[in-house]
Backbone bond lengths (Angstrom), bond angles and torsions (degrees), N, CA, C in turn:
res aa  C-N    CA-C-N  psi(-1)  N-CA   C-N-CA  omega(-1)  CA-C   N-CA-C  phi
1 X - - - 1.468 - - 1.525 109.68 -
2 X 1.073 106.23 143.27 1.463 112.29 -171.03 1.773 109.14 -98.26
3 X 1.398 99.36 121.25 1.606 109.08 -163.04 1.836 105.37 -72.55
4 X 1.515 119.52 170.66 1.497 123.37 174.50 1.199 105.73 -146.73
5 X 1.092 132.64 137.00 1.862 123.13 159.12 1.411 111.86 -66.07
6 X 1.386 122.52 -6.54 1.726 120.84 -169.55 1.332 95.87 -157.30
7 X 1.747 106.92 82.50 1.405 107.16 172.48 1.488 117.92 -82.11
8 X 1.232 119.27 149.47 1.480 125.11 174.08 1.498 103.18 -80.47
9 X 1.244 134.80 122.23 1.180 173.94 162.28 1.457 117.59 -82.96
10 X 1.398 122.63 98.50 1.809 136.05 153.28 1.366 102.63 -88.68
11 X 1.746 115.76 121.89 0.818 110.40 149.15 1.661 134.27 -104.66
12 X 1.561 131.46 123.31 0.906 122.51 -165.36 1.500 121.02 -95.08
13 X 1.613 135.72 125.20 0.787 151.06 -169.49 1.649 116.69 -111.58
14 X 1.548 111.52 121.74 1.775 139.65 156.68 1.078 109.87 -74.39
15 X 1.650 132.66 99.69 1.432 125.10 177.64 1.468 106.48 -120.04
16 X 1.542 123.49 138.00 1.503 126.86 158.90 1.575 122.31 -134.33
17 X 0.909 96.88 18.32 1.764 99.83 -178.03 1.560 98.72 167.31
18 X 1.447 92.66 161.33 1.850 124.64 176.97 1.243 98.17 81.25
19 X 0.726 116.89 46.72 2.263 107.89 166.76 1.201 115.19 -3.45
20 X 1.541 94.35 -73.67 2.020 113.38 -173.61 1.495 112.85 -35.16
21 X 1.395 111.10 -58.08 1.274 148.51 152.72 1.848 122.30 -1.37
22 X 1.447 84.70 -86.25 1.691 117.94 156.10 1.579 121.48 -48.01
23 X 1.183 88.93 -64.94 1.516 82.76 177.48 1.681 113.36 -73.93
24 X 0.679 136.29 -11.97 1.511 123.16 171.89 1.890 103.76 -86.26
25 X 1.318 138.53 -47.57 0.914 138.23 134.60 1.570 101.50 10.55
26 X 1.797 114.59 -97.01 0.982 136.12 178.86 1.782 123.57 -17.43
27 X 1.453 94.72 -81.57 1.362 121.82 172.84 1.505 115.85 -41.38
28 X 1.663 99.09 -45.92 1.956 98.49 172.65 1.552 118.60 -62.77
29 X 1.611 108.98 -38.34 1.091 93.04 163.82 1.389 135.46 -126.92
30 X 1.435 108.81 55.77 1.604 123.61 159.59 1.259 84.35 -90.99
31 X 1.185 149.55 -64.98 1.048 125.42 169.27 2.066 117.32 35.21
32 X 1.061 85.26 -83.60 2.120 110.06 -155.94 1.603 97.53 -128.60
33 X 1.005 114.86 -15.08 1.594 104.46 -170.81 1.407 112.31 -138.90
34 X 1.660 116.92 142.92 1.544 121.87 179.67 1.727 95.92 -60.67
35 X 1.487 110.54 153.24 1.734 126.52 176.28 1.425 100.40 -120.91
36 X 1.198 106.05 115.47 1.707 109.20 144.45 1.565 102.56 -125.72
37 X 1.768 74.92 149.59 2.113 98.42 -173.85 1.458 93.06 -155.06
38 X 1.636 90.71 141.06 1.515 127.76 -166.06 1.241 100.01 -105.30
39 X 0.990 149.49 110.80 1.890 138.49 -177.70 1.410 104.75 -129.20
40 X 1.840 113.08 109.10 1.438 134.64 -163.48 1.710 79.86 -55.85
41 X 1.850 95.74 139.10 1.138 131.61 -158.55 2.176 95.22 -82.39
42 X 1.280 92.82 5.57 1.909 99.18 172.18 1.070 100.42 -110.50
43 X 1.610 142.20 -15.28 1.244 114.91 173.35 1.286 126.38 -70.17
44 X 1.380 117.37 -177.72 1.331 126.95 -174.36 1.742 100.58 -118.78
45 X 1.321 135.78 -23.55 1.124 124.87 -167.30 1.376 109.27 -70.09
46 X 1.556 108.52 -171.79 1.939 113.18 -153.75 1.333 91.67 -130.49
47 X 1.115 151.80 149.89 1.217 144.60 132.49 1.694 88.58 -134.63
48 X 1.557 82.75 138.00 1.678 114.32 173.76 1.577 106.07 -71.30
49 X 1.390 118.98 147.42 1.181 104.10 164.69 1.771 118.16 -122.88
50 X 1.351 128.16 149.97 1.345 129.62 -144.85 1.680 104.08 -127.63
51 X 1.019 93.42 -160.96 1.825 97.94 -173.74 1.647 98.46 -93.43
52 X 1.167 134.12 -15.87 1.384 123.85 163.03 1.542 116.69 -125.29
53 X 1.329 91.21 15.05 2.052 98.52 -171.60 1.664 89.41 -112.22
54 X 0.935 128.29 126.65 1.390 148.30 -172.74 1.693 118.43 -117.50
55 X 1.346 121.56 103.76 1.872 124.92 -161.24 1.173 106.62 -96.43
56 X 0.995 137.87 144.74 1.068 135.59 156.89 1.712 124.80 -149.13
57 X 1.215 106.45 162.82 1.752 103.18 -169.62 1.806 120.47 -162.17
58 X 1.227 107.85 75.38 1.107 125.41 -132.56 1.950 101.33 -119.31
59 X 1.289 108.70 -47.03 1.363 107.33 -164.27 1.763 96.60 -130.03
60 X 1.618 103.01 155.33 1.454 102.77 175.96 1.754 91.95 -110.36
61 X 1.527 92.16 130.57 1.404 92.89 -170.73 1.831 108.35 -120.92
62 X 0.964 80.05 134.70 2.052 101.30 -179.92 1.471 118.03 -99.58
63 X 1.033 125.42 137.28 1.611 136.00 -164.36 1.715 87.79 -63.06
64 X 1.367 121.79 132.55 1.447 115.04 -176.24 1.050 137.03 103.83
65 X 1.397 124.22 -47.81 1.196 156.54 -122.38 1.741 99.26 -110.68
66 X 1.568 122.53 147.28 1.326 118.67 -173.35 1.560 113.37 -102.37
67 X 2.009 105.80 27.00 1.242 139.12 165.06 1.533 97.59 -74.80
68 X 1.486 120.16 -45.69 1.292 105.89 -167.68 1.529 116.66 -92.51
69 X 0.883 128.57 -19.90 1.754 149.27 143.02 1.867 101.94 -25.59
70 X 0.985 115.79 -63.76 1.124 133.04 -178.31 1.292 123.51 -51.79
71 X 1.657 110.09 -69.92 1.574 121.44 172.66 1.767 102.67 -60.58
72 X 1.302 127.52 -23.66 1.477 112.99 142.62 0.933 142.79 -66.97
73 X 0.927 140.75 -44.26 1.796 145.50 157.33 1.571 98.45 -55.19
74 X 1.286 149.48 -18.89 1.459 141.78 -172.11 1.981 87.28 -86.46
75 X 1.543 112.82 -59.42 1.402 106.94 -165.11 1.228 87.06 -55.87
76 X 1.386 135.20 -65.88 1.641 119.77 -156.75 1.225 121.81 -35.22
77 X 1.745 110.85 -54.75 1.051 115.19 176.29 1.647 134.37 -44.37
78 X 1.217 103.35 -38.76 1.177 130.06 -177.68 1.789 101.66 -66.29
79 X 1.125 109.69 -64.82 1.675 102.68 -177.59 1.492 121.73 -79.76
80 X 1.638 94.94 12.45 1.587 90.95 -171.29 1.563 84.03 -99.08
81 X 1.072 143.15 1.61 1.131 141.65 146.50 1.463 127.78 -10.94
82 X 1.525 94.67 -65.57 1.204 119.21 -167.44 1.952 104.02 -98.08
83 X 1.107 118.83 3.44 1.064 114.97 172.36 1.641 140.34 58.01
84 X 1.460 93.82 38.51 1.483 93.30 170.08 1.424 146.59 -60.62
85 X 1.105 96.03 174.15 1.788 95.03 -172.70 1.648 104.80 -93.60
86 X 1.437 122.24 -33.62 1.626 114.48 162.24 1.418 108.58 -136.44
87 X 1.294 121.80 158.61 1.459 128.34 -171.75 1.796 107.32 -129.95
88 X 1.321 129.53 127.50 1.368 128.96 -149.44 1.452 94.91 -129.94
89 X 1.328 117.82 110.87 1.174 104.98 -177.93 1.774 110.13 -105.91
90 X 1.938 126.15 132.51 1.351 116.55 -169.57 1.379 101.04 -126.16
91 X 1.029 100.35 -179.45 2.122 105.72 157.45 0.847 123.62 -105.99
92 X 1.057 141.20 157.45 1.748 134.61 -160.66 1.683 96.64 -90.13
93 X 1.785 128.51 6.33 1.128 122.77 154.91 1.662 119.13 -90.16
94 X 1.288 107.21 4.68 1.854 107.65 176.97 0.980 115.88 -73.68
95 X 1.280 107.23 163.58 1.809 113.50 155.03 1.547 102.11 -132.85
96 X 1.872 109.55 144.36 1.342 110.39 141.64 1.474 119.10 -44.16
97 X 1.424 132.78 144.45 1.530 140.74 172.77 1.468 109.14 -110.35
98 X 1.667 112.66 -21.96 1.248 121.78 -176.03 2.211 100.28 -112.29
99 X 1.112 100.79 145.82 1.578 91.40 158.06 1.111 142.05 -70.58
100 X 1.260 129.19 170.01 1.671 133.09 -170.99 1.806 102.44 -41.75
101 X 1.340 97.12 -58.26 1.708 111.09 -159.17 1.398 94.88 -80.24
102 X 0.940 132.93 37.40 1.818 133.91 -169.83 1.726 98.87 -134.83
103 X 1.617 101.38 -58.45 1.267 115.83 173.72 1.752 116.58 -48.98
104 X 1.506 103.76 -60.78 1.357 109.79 156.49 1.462 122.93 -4.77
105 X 1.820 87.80 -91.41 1.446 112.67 -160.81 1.572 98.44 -55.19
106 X 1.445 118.03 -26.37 1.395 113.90 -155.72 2.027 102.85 -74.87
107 X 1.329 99.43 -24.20 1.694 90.46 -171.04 1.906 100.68 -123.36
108 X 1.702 94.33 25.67 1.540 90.22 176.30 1.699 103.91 -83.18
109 X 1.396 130.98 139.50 1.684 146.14 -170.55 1.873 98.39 37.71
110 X 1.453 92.91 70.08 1.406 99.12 -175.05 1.753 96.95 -149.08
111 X 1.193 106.06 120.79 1.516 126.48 -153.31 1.725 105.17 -120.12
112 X 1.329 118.25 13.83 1.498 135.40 -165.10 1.946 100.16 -84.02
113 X 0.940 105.01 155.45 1.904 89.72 171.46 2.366 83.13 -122.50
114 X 0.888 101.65 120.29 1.618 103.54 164.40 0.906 116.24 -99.20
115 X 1.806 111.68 99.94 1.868 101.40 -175.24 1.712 75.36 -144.36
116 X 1.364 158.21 172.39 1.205 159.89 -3.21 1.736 102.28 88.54
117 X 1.455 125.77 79.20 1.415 133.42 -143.81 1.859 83.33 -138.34
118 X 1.429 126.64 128.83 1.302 106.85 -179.23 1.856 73.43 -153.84
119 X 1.446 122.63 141.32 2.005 122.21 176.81 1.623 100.93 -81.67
120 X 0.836 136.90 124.73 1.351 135.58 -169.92 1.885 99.56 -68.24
121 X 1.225 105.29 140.93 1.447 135.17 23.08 1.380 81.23 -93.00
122 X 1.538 70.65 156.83 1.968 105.09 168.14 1.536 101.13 -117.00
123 X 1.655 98.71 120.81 1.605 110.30 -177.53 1.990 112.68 -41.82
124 X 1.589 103.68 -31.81 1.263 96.40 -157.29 1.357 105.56 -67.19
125 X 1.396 104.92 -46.09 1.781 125.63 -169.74 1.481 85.22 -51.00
126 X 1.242 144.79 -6.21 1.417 103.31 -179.19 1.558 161.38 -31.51
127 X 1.297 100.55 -15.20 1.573 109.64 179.88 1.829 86.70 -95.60
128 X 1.106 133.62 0.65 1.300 128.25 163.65 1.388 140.09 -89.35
129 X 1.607 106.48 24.55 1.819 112.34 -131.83 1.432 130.53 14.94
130 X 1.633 104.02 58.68 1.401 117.53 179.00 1.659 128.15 54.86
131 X 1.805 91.58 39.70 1.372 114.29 -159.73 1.682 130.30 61.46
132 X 1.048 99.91 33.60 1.878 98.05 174.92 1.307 93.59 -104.15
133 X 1.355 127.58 -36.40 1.543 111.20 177.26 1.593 116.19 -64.39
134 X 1.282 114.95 -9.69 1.741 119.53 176.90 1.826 97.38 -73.93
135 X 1.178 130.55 -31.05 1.301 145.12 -149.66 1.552 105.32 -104.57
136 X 1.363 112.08 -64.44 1.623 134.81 -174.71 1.408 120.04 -52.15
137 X 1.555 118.73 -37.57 1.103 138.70 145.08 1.409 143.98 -89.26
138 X 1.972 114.44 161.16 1.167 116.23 -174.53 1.476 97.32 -91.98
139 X 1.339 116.90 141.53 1.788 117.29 -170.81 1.690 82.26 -137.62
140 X 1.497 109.75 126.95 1.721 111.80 139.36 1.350 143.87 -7.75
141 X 1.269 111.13 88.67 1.507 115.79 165.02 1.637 105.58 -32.06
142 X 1.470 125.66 107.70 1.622 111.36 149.72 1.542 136.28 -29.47
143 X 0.774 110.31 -30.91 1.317 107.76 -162.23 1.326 106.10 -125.74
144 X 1.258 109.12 17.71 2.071 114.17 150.63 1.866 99.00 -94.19
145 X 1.190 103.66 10.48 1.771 86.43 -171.01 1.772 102.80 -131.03
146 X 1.352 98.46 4.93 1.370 116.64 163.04 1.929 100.23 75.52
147 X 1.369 118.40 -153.79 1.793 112.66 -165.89 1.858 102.17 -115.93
148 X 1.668 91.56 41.08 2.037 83.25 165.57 1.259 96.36 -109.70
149 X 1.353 121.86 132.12 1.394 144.03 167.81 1.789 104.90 -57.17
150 X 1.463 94.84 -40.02 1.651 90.86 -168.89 1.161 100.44 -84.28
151 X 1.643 138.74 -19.68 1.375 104.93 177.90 1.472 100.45 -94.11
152 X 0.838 109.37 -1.37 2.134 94.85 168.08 0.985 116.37 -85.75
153 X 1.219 129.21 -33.50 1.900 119.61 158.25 0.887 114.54 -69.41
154 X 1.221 138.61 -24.64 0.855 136.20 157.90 2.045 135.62 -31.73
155 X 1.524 77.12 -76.93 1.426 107.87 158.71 1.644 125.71 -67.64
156 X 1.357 113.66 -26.06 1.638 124.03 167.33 1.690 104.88 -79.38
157 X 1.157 94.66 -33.44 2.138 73.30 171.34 1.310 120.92 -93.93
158 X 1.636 114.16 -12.02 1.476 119.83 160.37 1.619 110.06 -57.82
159 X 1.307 125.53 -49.22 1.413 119.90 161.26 1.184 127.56 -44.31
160 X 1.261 122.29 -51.43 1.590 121.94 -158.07 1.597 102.96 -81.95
161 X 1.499 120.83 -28.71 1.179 134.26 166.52 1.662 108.31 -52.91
162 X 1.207 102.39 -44.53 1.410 106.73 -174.14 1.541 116.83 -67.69
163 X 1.222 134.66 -30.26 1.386 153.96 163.25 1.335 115.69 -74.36
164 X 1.352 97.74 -24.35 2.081 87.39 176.44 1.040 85.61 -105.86
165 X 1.451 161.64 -40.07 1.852 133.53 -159.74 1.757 98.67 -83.96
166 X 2.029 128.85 -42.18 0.930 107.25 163.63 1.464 136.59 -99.05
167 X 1.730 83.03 122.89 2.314 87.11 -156.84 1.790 96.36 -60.56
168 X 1.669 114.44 -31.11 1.396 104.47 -145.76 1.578 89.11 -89.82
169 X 1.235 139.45 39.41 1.342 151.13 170.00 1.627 120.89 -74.98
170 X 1.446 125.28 76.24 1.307 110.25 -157.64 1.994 121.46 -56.55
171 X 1.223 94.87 139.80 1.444 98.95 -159.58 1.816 107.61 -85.93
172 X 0.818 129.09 169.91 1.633 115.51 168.35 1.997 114.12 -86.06
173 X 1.655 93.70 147.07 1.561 82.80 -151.43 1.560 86.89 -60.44
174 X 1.619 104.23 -162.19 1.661 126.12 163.97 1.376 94.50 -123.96
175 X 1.429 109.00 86.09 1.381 118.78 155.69 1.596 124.99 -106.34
176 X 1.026 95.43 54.62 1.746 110.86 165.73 1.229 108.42 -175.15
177 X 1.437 115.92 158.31 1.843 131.54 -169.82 1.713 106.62 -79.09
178 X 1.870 115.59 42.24 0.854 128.07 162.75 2.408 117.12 8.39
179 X 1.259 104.33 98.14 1.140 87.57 -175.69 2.263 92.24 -132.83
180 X 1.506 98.97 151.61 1.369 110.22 179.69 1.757 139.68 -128.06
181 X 1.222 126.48 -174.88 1.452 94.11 168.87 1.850 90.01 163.92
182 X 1.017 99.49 -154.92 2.069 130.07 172.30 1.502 94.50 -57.57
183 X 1.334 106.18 170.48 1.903 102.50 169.23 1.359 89.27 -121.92
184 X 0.940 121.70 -31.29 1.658 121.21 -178.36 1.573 103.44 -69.76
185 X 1.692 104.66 138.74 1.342 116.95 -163.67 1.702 119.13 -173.69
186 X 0.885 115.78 150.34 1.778 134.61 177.14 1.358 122.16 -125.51
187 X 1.113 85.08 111.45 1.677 97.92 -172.06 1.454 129.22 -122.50
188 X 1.214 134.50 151.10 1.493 121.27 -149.21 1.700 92.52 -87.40
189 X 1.354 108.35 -172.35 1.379 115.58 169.42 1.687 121.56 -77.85
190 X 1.216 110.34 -47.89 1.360 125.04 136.62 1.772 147.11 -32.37
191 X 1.000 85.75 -25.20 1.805 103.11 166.96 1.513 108.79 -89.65
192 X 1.264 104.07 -51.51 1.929 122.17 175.86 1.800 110.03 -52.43
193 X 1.662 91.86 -36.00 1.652 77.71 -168.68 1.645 99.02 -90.42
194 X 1.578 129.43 -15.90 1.317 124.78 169.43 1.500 102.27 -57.96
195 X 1.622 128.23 -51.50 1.109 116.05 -162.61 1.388 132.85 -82.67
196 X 1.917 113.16 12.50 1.221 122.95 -172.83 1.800 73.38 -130.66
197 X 1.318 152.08 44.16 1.589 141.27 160.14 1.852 76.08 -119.42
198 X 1.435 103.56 -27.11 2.116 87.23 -159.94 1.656 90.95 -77.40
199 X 1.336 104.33 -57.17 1.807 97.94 -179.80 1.647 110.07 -38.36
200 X 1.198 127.96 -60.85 1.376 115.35 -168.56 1.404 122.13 -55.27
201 X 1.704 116.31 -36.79 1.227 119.47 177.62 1.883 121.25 -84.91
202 X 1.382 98.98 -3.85 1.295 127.13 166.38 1.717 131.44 -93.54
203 X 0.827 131.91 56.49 1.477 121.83 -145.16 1.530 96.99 -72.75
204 X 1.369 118.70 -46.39 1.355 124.08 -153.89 1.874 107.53 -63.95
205 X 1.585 109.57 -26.57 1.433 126.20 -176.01 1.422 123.80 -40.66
206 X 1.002 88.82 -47.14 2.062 93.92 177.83 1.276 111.67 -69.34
207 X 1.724 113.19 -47.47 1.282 109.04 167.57 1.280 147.03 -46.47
208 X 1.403 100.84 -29.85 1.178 104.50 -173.90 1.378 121.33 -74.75
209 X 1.685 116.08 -13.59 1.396 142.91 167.95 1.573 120.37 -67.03
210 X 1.554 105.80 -6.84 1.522 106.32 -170.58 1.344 108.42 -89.16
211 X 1.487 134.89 -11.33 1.555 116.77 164.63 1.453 108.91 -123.14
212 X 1.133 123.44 65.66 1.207 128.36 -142.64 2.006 93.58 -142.93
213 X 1.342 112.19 118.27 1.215 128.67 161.67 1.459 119.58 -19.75
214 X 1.663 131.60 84.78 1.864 105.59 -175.18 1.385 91.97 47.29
215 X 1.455 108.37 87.96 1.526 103.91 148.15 1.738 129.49 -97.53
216 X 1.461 104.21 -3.57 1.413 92.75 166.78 0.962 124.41 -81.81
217 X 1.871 134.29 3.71 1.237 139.85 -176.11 1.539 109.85 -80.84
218 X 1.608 122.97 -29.83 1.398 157.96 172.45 1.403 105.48 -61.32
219 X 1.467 107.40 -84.97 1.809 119.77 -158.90 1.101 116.11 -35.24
220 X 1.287 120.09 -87.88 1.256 133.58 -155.22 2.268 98.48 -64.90
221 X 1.440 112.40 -44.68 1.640 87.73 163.28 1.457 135.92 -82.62
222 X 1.520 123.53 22.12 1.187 155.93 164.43 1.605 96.81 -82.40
223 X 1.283 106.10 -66.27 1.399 112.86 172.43 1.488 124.03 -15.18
224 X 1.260 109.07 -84.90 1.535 168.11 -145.80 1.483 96.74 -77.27
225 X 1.349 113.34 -65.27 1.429 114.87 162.28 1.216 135.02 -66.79
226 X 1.244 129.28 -28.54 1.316 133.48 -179.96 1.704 95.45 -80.59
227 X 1.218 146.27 -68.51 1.384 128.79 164.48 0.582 116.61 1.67
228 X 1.677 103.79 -78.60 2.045 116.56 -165.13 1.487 106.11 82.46
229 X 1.422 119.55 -179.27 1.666 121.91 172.69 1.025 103.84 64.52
230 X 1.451 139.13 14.92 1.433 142.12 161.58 1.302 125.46 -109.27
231 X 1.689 118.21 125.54 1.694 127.09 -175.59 1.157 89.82 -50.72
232 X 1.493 142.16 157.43 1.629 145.43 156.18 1.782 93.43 -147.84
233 X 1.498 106.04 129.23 1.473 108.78 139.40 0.990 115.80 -116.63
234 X 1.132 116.35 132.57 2.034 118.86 170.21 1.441 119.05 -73.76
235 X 1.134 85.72 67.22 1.708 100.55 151.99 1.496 126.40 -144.11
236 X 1.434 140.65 131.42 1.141 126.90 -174.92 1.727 103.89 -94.06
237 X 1.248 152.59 40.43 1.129 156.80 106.72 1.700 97.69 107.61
238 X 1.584 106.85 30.70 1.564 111.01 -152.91 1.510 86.20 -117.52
239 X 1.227 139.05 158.19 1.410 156.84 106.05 1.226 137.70 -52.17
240 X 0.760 128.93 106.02 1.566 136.56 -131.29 1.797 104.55 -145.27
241 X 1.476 131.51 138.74 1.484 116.73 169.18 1.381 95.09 -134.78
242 X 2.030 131.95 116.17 0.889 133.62 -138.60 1.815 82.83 -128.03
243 X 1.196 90.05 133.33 2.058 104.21 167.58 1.354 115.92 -79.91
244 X 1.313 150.77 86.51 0.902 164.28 -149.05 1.945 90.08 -47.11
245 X 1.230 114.44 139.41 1.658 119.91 179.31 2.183 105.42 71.68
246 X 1.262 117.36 -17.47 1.532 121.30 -174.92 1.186 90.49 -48.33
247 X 1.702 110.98 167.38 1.409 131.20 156.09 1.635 129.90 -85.09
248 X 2.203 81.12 -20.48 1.654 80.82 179.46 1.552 84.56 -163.75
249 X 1.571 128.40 179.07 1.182 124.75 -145.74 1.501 100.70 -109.25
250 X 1.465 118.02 153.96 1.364 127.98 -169.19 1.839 112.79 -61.88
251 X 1.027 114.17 145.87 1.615 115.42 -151.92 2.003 75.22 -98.54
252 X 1.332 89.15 138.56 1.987 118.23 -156.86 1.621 79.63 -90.64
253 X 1.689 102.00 136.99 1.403 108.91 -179.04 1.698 116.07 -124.14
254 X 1.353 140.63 -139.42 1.599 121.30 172.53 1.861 105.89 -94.38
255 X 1.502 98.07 -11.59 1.513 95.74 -178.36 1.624 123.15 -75.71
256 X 1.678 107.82 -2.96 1.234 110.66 -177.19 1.383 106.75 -134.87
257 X 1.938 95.85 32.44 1.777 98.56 152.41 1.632 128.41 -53.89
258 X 1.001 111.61 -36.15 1.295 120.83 -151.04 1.798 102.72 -94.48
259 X 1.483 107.62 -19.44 1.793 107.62 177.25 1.808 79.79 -91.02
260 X 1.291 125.98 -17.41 1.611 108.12 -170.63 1.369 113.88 -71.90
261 X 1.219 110.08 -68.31 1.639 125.26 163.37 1.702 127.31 -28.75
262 X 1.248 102.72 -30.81 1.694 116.22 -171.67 1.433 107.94 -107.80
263 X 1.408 107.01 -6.19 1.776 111.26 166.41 1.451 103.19 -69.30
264 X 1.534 96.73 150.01 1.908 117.69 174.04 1.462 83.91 -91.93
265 X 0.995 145.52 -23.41 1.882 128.76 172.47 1.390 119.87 -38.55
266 X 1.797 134.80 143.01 1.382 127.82 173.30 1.556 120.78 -74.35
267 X 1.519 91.69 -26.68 1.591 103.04 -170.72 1.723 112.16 -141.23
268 X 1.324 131.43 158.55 1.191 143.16 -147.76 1.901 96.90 -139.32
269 X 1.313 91.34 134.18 1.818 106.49 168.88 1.382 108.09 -161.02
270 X 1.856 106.77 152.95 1.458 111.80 -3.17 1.616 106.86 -102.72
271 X 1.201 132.01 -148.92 1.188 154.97 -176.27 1.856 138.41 -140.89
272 X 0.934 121.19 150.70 1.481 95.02 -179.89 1.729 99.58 -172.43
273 X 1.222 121.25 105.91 1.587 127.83 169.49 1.248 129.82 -36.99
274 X 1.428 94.09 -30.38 1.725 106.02 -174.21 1.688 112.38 -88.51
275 X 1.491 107.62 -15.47 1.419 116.08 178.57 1.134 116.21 -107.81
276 X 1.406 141.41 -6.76 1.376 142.17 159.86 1.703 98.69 -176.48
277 X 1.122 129.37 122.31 1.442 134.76 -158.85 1.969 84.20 -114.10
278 X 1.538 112.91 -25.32 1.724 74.63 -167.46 1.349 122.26 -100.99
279 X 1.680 111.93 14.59 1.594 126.82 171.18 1.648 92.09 -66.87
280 X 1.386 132.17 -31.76 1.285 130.66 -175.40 1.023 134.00 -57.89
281 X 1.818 101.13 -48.80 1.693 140.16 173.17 1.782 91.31 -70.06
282 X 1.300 139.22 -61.08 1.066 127.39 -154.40 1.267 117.14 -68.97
283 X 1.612 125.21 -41.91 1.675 135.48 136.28 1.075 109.84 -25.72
284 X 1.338 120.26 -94.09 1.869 114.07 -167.16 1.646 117.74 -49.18
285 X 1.441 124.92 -6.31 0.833 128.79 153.26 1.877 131.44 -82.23
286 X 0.674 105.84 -23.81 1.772 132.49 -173.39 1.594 95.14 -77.96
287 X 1.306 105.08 -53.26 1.914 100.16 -161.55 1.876 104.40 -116.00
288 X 1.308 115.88 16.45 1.552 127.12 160.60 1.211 103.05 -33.89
């Protein structure tokens, strides 16, 4: 990969709620860096779009679902357009922890891909057989079962039941070096363009992600690994405070300013206006 002291930077943004929120998000960093944002096609919020803020509204996306896989690979596509040198992918509940010119400096002649890359099994997934059961099986599209939680657990343990009582149930093979991790990730310009040369010469690849457990946790380090010839550290450069058994990580409040600020991480999740608005104000103030 070919290094820069002043890399051009897309950052790509997952938005479904908090406008206020979002858009300040946004605004901090149009700043220094191109914006693309995906905003699930059920929300109601607005974001304007600008000469480096980029809108879009394209897919209705479901926690799980290979809807959200998708409206990622669409933003990528979209800013790989323009050909950057790293691509940052957030949620419209993050925050930078570091500033624009921090972020910069941090991935200027820096040839690393930071994505959360683990070969399955992955110790954590354990109650998952270390993610092969995310893979091995056919699991429910979200969004054929519409936005009740209870009838998809419903209906998701009627499946899994169904695969463990019938053994002679053919399973889907494991034909790939299955690899997993974070979905949040930074990736060089160079990694992006290996992983849209493997899709083209790959057709069957994406597909195979469409009934597939959280498949954006899968793809892209399925990706990544099967290439090979790529720097990777497993880390997605995030701060994160995780509930041991959660589905997703505890929303960061003003009492855990001070582990926020003193993290070597670029960016912080998650966030939420409606649950403490001035851990928000005290960040966007800190790295202005």
């Amino acid at each position: 990969m070919e290094t820069v002291k002043h890399p051009k930077i897309a950052i790509l943004i997952l938005a479904h709620k908090n406008e206020n929120q979002v858009n300040r998000l946004i605004h901090h960093l149009a700043k220094d860096f191109d914006v693309y944002i995906h905003i699930d096609t059920r929300s109601g919020i607005k974001i304007q779009p600008k000469n480096n803020i980029h809108v879009y509204r394209k897919f209705k996306v479901y926690w799980g679902s290979f809807d959200n896989l998708k409206s990622t690979l669409f933003l990528l596509r979209e800013a790989h357009k323009k050909h950057y040198n790293r691509y940052i992918l957030i949620s419209g509940q993050d925050l930078p922890i570091k500033s624009n010119a921090e972020i910069s400096t941090f991935f200027a002649n820096n040839s690393y891909e930071y994505i959360e890359l683990n070969e399955l099994p992955k110790p954590e997934w354990h109650t998952e057989n270390g993610g092969f059961d995310r893979v091995s099986r056919y699991y429910p599209n979200r969004i054929t079962l519409g936005n009740n939680r209870l009838i998809f657990k419903i209906l998701f343990f009627i499946e899994t039941q169904f695969f463990r009582l019938l053994l002679k149930v053919k399973k889907r093979p494991i034909n790939y070096a299955f690899a997993g991790g974070e979905y949040w990730m930074n990736l060089s310009g160079d990694c992006v363009n290996r992983i849209f040369d493997y899709m083209a010469r790959d057709k069957k690849f994406l597909k195979r992600f469409k009934w597939t457990y959280i498949p954006e946790e899968l793809f892209f380090q399925t990706a990544i690994h099967t290439i090979g010839g790529l720097k990777v550290i497993s880390n997605s450069l995030r701060f994160v405070n995780w509930v041991q058994g959660a589905l997703s990580p505890r929303t960061l409040i003003q009492d855990d300013y001070e582990k926020i600020i003193h993290s070597d991480m670029l960016f912080a999740r998650k966030f939420d206006e409606n649950e403490d608005r001035n851990i928000i104000d005290l960040i966007l103030e800190k790295i202005k």
